[in-house]
Chimera marker file (.cmm) of the C-alpha trace (Angstrom):
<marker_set name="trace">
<marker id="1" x="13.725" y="19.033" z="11.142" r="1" g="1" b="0" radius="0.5"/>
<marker id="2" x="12.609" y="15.331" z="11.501" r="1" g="1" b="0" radius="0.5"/>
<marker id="3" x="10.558" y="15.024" z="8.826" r="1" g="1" b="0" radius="0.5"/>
<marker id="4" x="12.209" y="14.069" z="5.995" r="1" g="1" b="0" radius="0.5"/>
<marker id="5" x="14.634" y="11.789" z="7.450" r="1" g="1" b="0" radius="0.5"/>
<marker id="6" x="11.228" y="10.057" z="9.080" r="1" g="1" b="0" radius="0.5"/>
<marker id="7" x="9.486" y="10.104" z="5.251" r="1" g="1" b="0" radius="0.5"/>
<marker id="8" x="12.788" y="8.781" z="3.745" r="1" g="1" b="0" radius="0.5"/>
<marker id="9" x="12.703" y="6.341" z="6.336" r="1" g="1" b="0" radius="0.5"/>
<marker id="10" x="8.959" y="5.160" z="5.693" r="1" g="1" b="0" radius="0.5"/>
<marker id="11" x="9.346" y="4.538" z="2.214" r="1" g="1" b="0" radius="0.5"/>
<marker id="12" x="12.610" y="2.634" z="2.688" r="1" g="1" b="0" radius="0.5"/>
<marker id="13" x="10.420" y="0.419" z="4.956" r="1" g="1" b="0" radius="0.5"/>
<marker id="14" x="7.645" y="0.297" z="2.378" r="1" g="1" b="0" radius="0.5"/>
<marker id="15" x="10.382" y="-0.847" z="-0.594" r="1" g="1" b="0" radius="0.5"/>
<marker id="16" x="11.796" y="-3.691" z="1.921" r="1" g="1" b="0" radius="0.5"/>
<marker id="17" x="8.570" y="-4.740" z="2.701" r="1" g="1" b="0" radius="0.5"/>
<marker id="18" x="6.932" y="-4.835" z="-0.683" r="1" g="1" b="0" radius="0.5"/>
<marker id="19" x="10.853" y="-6.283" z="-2.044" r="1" g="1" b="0" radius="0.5"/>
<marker id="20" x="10.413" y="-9.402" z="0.770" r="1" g="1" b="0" radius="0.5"/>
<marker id="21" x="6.542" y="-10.177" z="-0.764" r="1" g="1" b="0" radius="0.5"/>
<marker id="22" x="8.419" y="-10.238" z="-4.576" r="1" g="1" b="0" radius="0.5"/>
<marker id="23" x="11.381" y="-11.868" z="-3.160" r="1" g="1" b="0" radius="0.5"/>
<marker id="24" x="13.549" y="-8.822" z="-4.641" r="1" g="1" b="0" radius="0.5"/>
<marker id="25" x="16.969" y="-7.457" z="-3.735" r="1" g="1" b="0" radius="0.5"/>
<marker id="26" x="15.343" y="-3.771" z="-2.192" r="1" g="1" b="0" radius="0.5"/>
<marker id="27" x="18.274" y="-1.880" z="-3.498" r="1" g="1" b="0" radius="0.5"/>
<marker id="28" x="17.433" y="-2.906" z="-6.587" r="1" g="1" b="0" radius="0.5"/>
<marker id="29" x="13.801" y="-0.988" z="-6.275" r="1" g="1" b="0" radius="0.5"/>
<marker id="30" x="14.009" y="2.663" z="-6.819" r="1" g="1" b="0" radius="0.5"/>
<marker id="31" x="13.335" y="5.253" z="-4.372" r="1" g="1" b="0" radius="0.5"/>
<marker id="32" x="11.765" y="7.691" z="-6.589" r="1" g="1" b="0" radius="0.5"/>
<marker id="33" x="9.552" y="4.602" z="-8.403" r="1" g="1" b="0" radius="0.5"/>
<marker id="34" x="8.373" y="4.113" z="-4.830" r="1" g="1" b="0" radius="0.5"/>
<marker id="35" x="7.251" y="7.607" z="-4.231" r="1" g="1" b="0" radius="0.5"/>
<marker id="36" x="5.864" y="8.232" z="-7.105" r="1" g="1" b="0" radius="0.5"/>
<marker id="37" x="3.582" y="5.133" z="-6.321" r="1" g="1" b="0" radius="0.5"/>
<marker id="38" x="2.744" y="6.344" z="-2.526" r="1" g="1" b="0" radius="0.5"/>
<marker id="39" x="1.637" y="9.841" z="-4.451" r="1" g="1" b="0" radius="0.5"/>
<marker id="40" x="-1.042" y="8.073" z="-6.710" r="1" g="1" b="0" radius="0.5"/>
<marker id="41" x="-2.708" y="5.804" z="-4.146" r="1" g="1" b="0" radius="0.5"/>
<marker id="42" x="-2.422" y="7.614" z="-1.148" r="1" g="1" b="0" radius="0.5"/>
<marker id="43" x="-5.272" y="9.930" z="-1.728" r="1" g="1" b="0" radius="0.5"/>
<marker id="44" x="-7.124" y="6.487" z="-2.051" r="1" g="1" b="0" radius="0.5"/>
<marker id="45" x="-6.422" y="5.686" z="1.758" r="1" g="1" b="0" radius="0.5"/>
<marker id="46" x="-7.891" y="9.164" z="2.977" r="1" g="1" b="0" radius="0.5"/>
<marker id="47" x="-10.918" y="8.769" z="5.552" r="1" g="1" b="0" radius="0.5"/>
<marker id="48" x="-10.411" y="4.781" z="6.023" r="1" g="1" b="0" radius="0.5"/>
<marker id="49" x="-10.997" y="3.207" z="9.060" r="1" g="1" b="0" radius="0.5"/>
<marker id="50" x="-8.216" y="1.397" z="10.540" r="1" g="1" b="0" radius="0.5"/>
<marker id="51" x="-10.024" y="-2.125" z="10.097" r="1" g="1" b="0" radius="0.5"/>
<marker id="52" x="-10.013" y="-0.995" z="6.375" r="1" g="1" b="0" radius="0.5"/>
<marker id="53" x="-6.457" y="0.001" z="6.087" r="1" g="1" b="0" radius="0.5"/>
<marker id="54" x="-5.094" y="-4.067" z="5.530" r="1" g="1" b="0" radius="0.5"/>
<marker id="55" x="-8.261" y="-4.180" z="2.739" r="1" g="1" b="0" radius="0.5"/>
<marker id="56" x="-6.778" y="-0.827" z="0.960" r="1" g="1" b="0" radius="0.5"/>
<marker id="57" x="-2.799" y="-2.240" z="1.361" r="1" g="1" b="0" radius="0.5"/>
<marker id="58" x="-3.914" y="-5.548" z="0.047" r="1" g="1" b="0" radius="0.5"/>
<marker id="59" x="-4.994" y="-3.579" z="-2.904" r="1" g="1" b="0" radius="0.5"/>
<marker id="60" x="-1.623" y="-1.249" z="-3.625" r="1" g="1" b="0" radius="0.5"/>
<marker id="61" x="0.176" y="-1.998" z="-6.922" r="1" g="1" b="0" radius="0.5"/>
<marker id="62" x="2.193" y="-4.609" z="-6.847" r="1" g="1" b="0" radius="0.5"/>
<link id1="1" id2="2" r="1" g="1" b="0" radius="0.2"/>
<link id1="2" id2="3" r="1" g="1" b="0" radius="0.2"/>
<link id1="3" id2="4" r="1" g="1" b="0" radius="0.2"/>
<link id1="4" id2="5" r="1" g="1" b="0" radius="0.2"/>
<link id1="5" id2="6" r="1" g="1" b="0" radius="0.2"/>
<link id1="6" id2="7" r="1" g="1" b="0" radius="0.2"/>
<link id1="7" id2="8" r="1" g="1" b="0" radius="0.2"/>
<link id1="8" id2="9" r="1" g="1" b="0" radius="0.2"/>
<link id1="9" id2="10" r="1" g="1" b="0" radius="0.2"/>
<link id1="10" id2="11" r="1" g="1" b="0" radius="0.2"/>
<link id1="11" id2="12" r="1" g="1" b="0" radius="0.2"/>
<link id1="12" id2="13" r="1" g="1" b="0" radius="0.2"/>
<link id1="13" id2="14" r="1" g="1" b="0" radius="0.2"/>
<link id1="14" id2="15" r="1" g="1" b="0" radius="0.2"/>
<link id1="15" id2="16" r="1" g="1" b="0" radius="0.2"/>
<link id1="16" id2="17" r="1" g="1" b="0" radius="0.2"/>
<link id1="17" id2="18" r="1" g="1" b="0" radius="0.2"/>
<link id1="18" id2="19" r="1" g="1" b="0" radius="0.2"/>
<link id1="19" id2="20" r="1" g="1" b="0" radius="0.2"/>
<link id1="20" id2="21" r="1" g="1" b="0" radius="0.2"/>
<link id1="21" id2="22" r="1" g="1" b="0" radius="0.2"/>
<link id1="22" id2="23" r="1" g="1" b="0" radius="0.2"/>
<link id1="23" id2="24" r="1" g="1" b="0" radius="0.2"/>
<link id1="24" id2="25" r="1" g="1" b="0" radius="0.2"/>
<link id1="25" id2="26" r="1" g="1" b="0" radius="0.2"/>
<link id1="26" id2="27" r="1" g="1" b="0" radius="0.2"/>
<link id1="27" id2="28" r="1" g="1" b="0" radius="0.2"/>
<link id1="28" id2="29" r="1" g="1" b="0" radius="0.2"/>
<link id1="29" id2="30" r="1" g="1" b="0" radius="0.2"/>
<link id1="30" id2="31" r="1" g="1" b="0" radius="0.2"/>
<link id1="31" id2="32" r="1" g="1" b="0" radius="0.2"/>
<link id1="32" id2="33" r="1" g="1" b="0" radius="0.2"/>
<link id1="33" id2="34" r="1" g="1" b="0" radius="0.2"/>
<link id1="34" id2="35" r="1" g="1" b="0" radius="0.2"/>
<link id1="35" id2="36" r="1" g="1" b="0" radius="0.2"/>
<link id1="36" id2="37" r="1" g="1" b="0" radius="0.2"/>
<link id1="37" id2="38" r="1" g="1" b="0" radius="0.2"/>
<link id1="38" id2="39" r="1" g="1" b="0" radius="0.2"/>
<link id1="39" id2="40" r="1" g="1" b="0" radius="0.2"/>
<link id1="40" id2="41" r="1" g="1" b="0" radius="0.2"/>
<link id1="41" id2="42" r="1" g="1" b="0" radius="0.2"/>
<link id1="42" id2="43" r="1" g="1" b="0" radius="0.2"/>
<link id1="43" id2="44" r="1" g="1" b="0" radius="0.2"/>
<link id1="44" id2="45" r="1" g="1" b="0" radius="0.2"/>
<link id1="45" id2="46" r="1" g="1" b="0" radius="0.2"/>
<link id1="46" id2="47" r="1" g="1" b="0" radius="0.2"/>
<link id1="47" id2="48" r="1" g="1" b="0" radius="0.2"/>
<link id1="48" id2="49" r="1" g="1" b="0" radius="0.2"/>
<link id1="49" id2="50" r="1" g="1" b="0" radius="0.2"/>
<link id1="50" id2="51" r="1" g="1" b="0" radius="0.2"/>
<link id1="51" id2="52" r="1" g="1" b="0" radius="0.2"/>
<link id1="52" id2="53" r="1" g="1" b="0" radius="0.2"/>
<link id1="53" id2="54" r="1" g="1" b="0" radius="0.2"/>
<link id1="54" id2="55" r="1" g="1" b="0" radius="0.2"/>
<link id1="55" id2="56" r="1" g="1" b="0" radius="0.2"/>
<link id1="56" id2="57" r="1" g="1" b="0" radius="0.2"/>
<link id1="57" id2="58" r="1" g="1" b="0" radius="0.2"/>
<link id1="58" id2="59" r="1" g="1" b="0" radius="0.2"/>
<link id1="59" id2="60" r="1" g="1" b="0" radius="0.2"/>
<link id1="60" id2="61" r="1" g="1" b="0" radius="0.2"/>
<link id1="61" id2="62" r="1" g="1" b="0" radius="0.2"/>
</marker_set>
């Protein structure tokens, strides 16, 4: 029941964040842009350590 208004909400948080480092109007980034870019490196973050996690979000497409 909670979990897509929880997902919806953690890639809204991902497009502010990433829209704040570009210094970007965030409703000008689009949602399904966003998504699409969680799906291709996500895989990528599977098995990391959290001391690796700020190495491997350094690294996201920018």
């Amino acid at each position: 029941m909670w979990a897509f208004p929880i997902s919806h909400f953690a890639v809204r948080q991902l497009i502010h964040e990433a829209a704040l480092k570009r210094q970007k109007d965030p409703d000008d980034m689009s949602f399904k842009s966003a998504v699409s870019a969680i799906e291709r490196v996500l895989p990528l973050a599977a098995g990391a350590q959290p001391d690796q996690m700020k190495a491997w979000m350094d690294g996201l497409p920018k």
